[in-house]
C-alpha positions as CSV (number, residue, x, y, z in Angstrom):
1,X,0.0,0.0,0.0
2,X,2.9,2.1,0.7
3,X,4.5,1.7,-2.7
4,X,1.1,2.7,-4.7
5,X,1.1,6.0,-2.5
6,X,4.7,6.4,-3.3
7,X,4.2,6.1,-6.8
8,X,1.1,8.5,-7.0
9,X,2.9,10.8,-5.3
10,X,5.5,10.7,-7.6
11,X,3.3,10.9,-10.6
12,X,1.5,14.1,-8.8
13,X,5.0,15.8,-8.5
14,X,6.2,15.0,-12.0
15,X,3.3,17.6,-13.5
16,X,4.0,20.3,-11.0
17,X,7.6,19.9,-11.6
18,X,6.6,20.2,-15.7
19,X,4.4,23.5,-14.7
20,X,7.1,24.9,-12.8
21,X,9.8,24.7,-15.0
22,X,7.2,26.0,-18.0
23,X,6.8,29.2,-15.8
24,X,10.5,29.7,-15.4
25,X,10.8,29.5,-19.1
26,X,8.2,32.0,-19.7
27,X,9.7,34.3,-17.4
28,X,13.4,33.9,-18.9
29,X,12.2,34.6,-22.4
30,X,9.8,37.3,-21.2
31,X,12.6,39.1,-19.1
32,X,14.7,38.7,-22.1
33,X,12.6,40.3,-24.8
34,X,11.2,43.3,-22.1
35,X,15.1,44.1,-21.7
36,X,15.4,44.1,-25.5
37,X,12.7,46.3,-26.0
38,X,12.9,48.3,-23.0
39,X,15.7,48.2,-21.1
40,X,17.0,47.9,-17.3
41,X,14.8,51.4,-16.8
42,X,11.5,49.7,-18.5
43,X,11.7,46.1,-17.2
44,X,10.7,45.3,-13.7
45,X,9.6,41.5,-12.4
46,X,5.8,43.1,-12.4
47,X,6.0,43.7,-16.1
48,X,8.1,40.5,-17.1
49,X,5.2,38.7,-15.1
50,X,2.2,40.1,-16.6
51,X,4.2,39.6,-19.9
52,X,4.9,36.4,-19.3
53,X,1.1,35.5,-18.2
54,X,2.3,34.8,-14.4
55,X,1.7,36.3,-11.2
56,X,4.5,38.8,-9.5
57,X,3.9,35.9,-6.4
58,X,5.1,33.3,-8.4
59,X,8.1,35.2,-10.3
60,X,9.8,36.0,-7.2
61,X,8.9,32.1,-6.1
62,X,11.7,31.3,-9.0
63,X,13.6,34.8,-8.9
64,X,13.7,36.3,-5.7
65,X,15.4,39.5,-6.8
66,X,15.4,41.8,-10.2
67,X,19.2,41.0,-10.2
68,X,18.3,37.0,-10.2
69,X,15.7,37.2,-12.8
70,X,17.6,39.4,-15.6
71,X,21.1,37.9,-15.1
72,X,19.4,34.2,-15.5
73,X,17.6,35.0,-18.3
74,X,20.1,37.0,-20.3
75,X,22.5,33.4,-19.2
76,X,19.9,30.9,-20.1
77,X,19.1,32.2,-23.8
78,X,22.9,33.4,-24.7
79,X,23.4,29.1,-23.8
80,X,20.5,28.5,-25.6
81,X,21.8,30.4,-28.9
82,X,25.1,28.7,-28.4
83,X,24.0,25.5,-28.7
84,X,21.7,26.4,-31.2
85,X,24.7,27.3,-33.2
86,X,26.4,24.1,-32.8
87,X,23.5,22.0,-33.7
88,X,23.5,24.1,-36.9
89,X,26.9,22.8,-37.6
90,X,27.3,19.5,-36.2
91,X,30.1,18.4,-37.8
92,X,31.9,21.7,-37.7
93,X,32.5,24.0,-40.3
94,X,32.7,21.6,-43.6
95,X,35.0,24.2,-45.3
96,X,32.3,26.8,-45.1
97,X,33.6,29.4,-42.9
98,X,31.5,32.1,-44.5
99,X,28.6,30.5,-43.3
100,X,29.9,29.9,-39.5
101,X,31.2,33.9,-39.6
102,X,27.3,34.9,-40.5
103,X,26.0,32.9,-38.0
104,X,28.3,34.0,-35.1
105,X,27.4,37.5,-36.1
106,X,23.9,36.6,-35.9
107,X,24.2,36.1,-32.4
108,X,25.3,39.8,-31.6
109,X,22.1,41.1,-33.7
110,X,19.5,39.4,-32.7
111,X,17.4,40.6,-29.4
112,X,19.8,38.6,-27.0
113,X,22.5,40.5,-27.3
114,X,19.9,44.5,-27.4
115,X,19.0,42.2,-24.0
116,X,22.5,41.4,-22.6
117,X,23.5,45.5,-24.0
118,X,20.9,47.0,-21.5
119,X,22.3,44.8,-18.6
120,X,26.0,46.0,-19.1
121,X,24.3,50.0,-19.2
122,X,22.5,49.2,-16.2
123,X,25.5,47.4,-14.5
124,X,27.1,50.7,-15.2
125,X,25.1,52.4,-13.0
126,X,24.1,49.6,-10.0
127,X,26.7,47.9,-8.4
128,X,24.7,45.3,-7.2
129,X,24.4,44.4,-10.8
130,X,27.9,44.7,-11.8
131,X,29.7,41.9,-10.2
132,X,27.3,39.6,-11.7
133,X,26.9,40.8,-14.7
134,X,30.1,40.9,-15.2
135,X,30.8,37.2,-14.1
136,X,28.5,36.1,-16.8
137,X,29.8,37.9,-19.5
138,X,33.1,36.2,-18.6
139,X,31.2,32.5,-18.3
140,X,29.0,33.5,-22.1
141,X,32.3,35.1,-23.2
142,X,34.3,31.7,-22.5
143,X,31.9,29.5,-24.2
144,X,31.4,31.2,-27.3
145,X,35.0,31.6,-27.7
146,X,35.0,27.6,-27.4
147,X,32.0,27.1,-30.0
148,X,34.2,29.5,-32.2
149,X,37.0,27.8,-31.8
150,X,35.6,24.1,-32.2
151,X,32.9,25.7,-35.6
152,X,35.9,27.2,-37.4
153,X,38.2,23.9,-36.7
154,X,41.1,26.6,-35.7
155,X,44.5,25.7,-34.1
156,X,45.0,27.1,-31.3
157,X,48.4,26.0,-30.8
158,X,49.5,28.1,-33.8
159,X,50.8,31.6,-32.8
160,X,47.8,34.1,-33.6
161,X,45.4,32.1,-33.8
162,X,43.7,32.4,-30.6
163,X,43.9,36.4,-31.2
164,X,42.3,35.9,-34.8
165,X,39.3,34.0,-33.7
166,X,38.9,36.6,-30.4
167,X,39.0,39.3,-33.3
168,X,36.5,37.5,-34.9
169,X,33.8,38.1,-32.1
170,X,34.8,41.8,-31.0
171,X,34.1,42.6,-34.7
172,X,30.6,40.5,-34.5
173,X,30.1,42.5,-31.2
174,X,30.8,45.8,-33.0
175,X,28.1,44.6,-36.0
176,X,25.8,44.3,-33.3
177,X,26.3,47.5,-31.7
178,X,26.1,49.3,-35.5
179,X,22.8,47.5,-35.7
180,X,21.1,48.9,-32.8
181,X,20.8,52.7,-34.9
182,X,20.3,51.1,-38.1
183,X,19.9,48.3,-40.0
184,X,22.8,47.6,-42.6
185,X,22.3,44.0,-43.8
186,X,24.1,45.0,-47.2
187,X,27.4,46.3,-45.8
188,X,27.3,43.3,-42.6
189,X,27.2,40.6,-45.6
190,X,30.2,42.2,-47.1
191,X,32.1,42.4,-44.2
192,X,31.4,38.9,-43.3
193,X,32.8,37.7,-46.4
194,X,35.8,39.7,-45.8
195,X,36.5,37.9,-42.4
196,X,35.6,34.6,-43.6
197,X,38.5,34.8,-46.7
198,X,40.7,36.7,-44.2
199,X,39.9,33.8,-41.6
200,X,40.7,31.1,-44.7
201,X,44.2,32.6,-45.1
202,X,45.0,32.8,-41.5
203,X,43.9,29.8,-39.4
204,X,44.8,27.7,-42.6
205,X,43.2,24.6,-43.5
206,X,40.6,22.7,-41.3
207,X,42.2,21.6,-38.2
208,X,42.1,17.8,-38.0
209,X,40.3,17.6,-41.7
């Protein structure tokens, strides 16, 4: 009798568990999109909440502070990209560096990064915010250096290399800052061809391939 209550007790958790981890979703993507369209200034937990359909109650249940709530979010969709990007590629570059450069670019024009742009203004400004803000940048900044790496099959053991590839995504980062006044799709694709040939001739052939 004591194993059948177990196990319905079990299966009762399992939904809530589902439910709660929907709601934390919701709220990440919610927090992320009112930072990209509003900023630190415009997005508080009541109005990531009511965006994302849940009660102010139960966002501070998951995120107890404003600082918990935006720093997560900004974390959870930057991995989210990242892995999106390798799953686009997943057995690296295939020659086509052109292709890798546009989509690493992508990642510093698209809403996360307007999102993870109002955090480092606001971090600015609040030093509450700043330590953590900047820890994740380091922890995002660290992995998409390592998908770079691992997407363009670059040597790191070669002199320059490392440098090359860290040029790589403070150019993207700049492309994404451009972006933010006006949209120049023409002049971002040449660019991006640029970097891809001048990527070709530096890092060399395929590492491993």
């Amino acid at each position: 009798m004591g194993e059948v209550n177990q196990a319905t007790s079990t299966a009762a958790r399992a939904p809530k568990q589902d439910r709660s981890r929907a709601t934390r979703q919701r709220l990440l993507e919610a927090a992320v999109a009112c930072l990209a369209e509003h900023g630190w200034a415009g997005s508080t937990v009541a109005v990531v909440a009511e965006r994302a359909g849940v009660s102010r109650g139960a966002a501070q249940h998951h995120f107890p502070t404003r600082e918990d709530l935006f720093t997560a979010a900004v974390e959870h969709v930057a991995e989210e990209r990242s892995t999106a990007l390798r799953e686009l590629f997943p057995q690296g570059a295939a020659g086509d560096r052109g292709a890798v450069v546009a989509e690493i670019v992508a990642l510093f024009t698209g809403p996360v990064f307007r999102a993870a742009l109002a955090l480092w203004v606001a971090a600015s400004n609040e030093e509450q915010l700043r330590g953590r803000v900047t820890e994740l940048e380091a922890r995002v900044g660290r992995e998409t250096h390592r998908t770079a790496v691992e997407l363009l099959a670059a040597d790191e053991s070669r002199p320059g290399v490392r440098e090359t590839v860290q040029g790589l995504l403070d150019m993207a980062r700049g492309l994404g800052l451009a972006n933010l006044l006006s949209d120049d799709t023409a002049r971002r694709e040449r660019v991006v061809a640029q970097w891809a040939a001048l990527l070709d001739e530096e890092l060399g052939p395929p590492h491993g391939g």
